[in-house]
C-alpha positions as CSV (number, residue, x, y, z in Angstrom):
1,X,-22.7,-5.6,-5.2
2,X,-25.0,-3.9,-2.2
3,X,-24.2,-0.3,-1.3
4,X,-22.7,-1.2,1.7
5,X,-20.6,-4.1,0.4
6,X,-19.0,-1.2,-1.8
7,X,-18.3,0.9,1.0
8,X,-17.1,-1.7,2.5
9,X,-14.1,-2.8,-0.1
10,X,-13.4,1.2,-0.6
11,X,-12.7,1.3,2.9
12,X,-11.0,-1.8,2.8
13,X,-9.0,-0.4,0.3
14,X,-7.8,2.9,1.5
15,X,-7.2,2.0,4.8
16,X,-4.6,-0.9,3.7
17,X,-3.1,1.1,1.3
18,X,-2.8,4.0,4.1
19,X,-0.8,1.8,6.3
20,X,1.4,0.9,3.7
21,X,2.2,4.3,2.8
22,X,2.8,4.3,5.4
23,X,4.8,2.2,6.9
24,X,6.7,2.7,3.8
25,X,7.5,6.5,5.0
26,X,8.6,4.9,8.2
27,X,11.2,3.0,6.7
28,X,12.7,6.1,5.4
29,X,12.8,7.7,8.1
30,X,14.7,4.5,10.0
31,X,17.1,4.2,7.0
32,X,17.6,8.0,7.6
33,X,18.4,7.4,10.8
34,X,20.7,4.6,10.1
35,X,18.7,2.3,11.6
36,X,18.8,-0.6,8.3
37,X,16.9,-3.2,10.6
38,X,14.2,-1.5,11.2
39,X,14.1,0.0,7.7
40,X,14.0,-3.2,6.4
41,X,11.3,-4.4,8.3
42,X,9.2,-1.5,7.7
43,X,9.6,-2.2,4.3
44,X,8.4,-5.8,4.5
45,X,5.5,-4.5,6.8
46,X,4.4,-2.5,3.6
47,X,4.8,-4.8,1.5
48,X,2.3,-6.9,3.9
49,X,-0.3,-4.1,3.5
50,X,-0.4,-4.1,0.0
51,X,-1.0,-7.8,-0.1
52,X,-3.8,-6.9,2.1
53,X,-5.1,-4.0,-0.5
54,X,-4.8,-6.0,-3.2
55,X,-6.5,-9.2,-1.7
56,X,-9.7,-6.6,-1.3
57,X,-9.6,-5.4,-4.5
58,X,-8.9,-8.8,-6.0
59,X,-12.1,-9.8,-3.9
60,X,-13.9,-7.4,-5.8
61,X,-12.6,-7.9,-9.3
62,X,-13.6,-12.1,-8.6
63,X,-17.2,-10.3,-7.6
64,X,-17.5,-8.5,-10.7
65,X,-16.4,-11.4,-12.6
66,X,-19.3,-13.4,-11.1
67,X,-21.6,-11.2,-12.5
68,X,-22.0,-9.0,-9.2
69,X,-21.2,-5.5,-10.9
70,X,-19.1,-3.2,-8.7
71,X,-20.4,0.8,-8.7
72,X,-17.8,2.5,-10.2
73,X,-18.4,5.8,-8.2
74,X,-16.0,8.6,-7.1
75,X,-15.5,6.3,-3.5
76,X,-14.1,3.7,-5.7
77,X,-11.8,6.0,-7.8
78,X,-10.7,7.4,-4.4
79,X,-9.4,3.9,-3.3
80,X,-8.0,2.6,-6.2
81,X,-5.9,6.5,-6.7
82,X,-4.7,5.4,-2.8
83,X,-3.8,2.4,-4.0
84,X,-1.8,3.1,-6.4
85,X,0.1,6.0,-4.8
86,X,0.9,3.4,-1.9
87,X,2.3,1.1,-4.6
88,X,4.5,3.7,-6.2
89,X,5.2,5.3,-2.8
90,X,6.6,2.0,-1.2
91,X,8.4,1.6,-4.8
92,X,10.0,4.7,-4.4
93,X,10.8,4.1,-0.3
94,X,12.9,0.6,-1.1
95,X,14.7,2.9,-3.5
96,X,15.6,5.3,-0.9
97,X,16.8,3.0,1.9
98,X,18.7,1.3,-0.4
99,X,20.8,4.3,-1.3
100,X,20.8,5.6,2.8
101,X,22.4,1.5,2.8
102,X,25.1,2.8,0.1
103,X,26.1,6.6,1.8
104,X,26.3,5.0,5.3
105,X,28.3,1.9,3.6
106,X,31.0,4.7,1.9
107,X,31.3,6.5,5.4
């Protein structure tokens, strides 16, 4: 894979997993709010992101599988540490709203 393909998919990567994170934080802060609508549907708009990250990265692993090696340089490592805090973020936000869902339902 070229230089600039790379950089390319890195960027890709990041900047999918960035809106993810955060819209996921944005759901919080609607369930917070009581606003469960909204919430959700930040929620499923994180959700879309990751899809998105993980259709770049799966582009990549297909690449490498084709025999079109992928650097592995500190860019790389960069995305991929994004991507997986946006995974575990958005993990961790459903978890929140839900329980916002449970203290507004007992008020």
């Amino acid at each position: 894979m070229a230089q600039e393909d790379n950089m390319q998919v890195v960027m890709g990567i990041i900047m999918e997993a960035g809106n993810a994170k955060a819209a996921a934080m944005q759901a919080i802060t609607a369930a917070k709010a009581g606003d469960f609508d909204k919430a959700d549907e930040f929620v499923k708009q994180a959700n879309k992101d990751l899809v998105n990250a993980h259709n770049v990265q799966t582009d990549m692993l297909t690449k490498e599988a084709q025999g079109d090696h992928v650097k592995v340089d500190l860019y790389m490592v960069h995305a991929q540490d994004h991507l997986m805090t946006a995974i575990t973020f958005i993990d961790l936000a459903k978890e929140i709203v839900e329980l916002y869902k449970k203290v507004a339902d007992k008020d």
